[in-house]
N, CA, C and O of each residue as an XYZ file, in Angstrom:
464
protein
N      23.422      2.088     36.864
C      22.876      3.250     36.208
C      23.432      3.381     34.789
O      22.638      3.733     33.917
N      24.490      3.180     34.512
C      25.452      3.334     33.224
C      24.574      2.228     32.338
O      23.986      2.507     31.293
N      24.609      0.899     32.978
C      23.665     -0.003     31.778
C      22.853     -0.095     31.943
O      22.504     -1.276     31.941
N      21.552      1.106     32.294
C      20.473      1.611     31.938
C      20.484      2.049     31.413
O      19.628      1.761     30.577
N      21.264      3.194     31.089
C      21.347      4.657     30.267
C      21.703      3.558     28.719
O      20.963      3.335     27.761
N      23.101      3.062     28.997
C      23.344      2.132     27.718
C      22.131      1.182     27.081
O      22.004      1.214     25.857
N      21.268      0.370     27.831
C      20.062     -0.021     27.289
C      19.283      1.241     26.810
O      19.536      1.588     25.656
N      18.576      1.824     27.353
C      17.726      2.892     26.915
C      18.215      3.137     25.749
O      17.536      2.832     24.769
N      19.677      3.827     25.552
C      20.102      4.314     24.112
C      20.582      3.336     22.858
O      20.674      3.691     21.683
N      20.841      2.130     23.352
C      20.818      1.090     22.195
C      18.745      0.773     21.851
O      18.321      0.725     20.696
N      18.043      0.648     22.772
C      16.672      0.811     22.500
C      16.428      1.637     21.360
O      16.113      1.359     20.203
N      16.660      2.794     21.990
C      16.278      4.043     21.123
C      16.805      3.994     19.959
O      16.150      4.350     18.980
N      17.979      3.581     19.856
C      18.574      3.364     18.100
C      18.310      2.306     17.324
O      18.482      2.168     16.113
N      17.883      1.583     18.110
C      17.105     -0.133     17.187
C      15.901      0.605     16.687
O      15.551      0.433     15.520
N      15.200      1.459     17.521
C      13.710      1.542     17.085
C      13.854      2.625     15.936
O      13.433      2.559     14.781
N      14.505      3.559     16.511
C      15.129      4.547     15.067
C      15.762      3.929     13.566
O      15.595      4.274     12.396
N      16.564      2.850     14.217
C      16.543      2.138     13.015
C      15.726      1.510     12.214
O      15.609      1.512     10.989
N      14.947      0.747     13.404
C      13.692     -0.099     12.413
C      12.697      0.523     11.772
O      12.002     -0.069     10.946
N      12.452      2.360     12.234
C      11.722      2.597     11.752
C      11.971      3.543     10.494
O      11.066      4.218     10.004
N      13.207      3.532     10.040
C      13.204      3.897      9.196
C      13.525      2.712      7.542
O      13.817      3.061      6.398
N      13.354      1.640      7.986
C      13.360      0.336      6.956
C      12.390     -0.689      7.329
O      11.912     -0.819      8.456
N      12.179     -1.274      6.496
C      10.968     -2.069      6.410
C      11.503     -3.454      5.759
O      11.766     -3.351      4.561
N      11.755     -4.994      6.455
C      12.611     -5.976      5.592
C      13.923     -5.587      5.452
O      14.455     -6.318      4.616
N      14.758     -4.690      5.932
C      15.998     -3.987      5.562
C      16.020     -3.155      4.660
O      17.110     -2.627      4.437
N      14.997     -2.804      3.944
C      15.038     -1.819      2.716
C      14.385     -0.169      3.282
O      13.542      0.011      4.161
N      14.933      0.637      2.639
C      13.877      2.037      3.021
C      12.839      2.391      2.413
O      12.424      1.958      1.338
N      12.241      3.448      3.298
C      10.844      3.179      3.003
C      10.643      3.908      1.687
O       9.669      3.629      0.988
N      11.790      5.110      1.211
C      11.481      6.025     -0.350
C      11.524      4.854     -1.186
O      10.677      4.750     -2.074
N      12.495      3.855     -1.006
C      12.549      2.267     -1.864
C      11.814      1.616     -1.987
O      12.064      0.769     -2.845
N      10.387      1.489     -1.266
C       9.300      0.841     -0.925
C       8.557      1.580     -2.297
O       8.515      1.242     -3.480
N       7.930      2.893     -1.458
C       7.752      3.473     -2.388
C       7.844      3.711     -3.942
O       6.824      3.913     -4.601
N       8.924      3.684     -4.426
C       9.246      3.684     -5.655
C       8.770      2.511     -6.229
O       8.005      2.604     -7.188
N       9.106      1.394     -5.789
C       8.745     -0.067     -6.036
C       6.869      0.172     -6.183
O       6.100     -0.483     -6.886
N       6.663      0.913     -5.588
C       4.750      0.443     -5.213
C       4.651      1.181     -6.549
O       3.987      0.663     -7.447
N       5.222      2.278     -6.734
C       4.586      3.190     -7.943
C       4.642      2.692     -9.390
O       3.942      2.834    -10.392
N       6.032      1.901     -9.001
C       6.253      0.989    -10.537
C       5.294      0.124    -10.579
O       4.829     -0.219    -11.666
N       4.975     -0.223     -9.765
C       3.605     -1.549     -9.677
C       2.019     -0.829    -10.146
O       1.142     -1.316    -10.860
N       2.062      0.389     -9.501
C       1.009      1.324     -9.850
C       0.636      1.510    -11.339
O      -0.478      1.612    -11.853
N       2.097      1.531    -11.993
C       2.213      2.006    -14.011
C       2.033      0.851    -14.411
O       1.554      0.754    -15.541
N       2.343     -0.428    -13.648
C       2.475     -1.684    -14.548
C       0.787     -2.221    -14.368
O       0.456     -2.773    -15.417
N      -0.255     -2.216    -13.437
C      -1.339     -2.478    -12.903
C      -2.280     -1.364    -13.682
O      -3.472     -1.657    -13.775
N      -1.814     -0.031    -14.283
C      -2.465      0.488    -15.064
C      -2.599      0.072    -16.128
O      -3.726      0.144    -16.618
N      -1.773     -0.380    -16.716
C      -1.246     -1.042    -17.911
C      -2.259     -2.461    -18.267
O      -3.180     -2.675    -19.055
N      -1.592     -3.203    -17.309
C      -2.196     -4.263    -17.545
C      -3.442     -4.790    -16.165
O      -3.294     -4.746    -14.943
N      -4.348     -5.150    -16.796
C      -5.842     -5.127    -15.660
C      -6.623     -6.005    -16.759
O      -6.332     -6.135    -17.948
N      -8.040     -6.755    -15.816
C      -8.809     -8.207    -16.096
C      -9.342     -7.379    -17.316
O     -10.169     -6.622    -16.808
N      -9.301     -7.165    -18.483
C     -10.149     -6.715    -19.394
C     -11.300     -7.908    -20.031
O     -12.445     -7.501    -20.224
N     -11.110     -8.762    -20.216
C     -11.578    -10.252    -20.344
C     -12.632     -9.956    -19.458
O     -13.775    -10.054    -19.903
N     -12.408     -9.496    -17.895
C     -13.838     -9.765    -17.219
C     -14.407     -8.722    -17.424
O     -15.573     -8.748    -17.031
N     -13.979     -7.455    -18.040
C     -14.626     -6.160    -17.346
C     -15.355     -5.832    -18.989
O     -15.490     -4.661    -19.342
N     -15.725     -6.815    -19.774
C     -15.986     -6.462    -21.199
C     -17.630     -6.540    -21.272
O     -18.358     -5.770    -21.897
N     -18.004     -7.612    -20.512
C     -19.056     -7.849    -20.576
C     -19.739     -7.424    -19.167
O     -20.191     -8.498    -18.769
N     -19.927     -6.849    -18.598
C     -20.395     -5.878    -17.361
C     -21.439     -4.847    -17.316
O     -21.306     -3.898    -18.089
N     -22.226     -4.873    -16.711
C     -23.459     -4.097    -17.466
C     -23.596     -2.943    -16.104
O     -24.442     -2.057    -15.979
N     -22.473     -3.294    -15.174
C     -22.445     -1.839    -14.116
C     -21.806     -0.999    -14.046
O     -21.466     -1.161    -12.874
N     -21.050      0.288    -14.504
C     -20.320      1.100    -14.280
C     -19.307      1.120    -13.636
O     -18.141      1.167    -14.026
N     -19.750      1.084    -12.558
C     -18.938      0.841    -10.910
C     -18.325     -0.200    -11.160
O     -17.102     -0.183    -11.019
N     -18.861     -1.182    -11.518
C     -17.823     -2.679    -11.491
C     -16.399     -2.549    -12.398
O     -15.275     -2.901    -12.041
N     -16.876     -1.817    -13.926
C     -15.524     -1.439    -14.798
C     -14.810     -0.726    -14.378
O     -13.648     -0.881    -14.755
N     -15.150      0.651    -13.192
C     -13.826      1.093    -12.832
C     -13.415      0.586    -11.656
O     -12.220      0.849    -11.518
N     -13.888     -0.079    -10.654
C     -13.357     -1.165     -9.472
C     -12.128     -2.264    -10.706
O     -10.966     -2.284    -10.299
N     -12.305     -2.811    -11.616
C     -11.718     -3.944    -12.300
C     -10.790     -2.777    -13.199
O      -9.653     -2.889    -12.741
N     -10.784     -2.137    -13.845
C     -10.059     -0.897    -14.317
C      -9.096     -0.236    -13.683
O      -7.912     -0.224    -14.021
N      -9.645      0.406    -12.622
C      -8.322      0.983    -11.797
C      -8.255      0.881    -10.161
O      -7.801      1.766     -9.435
N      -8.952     -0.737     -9.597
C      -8.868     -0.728     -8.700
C      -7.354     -1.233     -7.650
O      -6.987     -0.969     -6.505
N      -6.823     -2.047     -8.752
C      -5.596     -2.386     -8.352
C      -4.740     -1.907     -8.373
O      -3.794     -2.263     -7.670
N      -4.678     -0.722     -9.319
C      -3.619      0.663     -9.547
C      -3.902      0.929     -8.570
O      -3.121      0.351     -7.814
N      -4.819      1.680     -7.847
C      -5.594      2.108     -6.587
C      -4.825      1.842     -5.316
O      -4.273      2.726     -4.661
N      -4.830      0.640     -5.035
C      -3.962     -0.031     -4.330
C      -2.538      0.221     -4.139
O      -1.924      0.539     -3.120
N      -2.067     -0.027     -5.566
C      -0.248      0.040     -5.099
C       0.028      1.319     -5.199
O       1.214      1.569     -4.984
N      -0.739      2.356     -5.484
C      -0.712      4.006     -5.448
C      -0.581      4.566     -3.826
O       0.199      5.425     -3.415
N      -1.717      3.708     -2.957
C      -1.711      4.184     -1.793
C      -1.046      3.096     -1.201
O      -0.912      3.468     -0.035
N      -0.676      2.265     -1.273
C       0.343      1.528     -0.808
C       2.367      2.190     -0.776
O       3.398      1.974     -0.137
N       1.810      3.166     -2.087
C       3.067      3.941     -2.071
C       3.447      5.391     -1.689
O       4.478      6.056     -1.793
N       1.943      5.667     -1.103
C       1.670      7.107     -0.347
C       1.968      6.774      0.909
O       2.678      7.536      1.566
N       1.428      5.455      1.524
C       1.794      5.369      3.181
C       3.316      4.520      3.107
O       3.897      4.126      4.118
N       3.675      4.385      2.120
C       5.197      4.214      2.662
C       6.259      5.408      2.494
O       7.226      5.516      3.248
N       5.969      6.373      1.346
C       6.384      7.682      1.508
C       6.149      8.243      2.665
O       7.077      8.628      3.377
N       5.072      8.347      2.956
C       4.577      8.894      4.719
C       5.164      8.474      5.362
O       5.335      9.398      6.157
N       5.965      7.290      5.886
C       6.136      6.481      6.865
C       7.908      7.303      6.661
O       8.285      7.798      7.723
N       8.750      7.439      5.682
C       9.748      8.027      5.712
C       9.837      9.356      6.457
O      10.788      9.869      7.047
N       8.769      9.709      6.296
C       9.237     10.897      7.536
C       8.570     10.523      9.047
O       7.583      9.893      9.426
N       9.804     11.363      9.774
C       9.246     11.005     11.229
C       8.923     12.118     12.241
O       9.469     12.501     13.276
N       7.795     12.505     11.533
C       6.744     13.336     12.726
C       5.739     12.472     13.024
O       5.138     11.594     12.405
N       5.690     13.035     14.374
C       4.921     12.144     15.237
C       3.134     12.357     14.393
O       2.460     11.492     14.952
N       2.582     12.806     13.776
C       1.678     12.738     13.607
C       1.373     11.902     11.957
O       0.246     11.613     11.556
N       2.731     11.618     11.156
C       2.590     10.847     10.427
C       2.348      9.405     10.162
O       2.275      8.838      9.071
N       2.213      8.818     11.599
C       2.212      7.378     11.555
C       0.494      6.864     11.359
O       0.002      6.044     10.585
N      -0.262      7.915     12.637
C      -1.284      7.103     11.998
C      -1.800      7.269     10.750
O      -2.529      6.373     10.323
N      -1.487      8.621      9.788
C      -2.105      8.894      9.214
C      -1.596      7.599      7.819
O      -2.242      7.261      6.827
N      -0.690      7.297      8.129
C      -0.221      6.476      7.378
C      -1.012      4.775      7.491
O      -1.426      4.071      6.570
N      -1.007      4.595      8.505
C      -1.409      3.151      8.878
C      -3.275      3.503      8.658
O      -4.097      2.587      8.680
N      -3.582      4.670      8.498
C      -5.021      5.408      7.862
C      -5.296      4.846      6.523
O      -6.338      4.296      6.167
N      -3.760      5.145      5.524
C      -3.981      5.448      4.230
C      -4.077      3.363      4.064
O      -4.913      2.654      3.504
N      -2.512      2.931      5.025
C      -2.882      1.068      4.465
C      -4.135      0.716      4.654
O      -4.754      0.095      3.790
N      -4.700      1.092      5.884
C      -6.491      0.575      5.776
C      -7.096      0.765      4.690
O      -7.709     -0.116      4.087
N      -6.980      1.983      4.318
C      -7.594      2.054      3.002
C      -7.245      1.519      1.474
O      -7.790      1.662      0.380
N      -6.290      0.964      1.858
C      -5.364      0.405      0.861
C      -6.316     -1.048      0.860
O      -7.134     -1.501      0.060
N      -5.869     -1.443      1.944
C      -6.894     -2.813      2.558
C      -7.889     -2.763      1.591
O      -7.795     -3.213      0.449
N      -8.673     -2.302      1.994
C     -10.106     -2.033      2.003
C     -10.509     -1.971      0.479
O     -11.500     -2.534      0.014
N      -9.570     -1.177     -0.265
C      -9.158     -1.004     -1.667
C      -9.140     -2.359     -2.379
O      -9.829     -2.473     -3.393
N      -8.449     -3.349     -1.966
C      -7.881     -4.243     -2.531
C      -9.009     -5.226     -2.036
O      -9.029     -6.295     -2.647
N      -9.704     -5.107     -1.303
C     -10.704     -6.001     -0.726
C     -12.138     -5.564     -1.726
O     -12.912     -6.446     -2.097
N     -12.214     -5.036     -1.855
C     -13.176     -3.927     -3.010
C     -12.899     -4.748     -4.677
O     -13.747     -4.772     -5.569
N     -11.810     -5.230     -4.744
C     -11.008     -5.378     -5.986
C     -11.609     -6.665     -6.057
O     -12.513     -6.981     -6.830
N     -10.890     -7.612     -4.951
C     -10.789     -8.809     -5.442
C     -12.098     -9.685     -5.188
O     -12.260    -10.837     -5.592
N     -13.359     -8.628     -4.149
C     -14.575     -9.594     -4.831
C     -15.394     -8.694     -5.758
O     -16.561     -8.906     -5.427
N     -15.386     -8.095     -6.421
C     -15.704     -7.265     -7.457
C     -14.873     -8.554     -8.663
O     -15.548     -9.216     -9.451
N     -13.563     -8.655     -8.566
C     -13.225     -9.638     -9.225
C     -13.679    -10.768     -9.356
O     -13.892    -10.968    -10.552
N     -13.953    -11.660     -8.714
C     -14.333    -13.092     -8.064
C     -15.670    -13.253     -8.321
O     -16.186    -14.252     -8.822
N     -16.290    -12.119     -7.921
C     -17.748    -12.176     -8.022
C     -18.563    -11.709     -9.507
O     -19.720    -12.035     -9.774
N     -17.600    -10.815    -10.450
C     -17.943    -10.312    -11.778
C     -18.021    -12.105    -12.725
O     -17.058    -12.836    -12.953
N     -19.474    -12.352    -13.086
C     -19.423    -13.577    -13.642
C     -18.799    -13.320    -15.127
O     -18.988    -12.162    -15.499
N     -18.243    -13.972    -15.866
C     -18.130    -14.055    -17.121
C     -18.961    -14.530    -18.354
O     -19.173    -15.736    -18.483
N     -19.393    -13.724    -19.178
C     -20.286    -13.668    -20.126
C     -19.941    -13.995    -21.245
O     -18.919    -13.346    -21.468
N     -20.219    -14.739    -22.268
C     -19.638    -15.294    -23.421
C     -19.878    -14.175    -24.501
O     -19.484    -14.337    -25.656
């Protein structure tokens, strides 16, 4: 009974642990990191492809779609630092959309032909 109770509570503190780091790092650290990526991806973006574009939609997908990305990439790892039970999915909500974001990006990218 004793090294049940002792499993159960080393369990419980691995998972408490793991879930509050990600790779060994925490998740406000994650965060911060995504947002710096967010200012630097504002900054710099395909202007070369997005010059000659004759759709709207396509210049701001190539404009601020990759900011887009490491923005909510740095909302669901802020989320993920706290631990109420109702923050997880909403978090693993926001990476789908992150996904989905970045999937939006890169054939919008790929597929924007280049015009002389």
């Amino acid at each position: 009974m004793i090294l049940v109770r002792g499993y159960i509570f080393l369990t419980r503190a691995i998972i408490e642990f793991v879930n509050t780091l990600f790779w060994g790092i925490a998740w406000p650290t994650w965060s911060l990191v995504c947002l710096g990526l967010t200012v630097l991806y504002a900054i710099i973006w395909p202007k070369s492809k997005a010059l000659h574009i004759e759709f709207r939609w396509q210049q701001l997908v190539l404009r601020w779609g990759h900011s887009l990305v490491w923005a909510l990439l740095a909302l669901q790892f802020a989320l993920r630092g706290n631990n109420q039970r109702w923050v997880a999915p909403v978090a693993n909500l926001v990476a789908l959309l992150a996904a989905a974001t970045y999937a939006i990006f890169m054939i919008t990218l790929t597929t924007t032909a280049r015009k002389p």
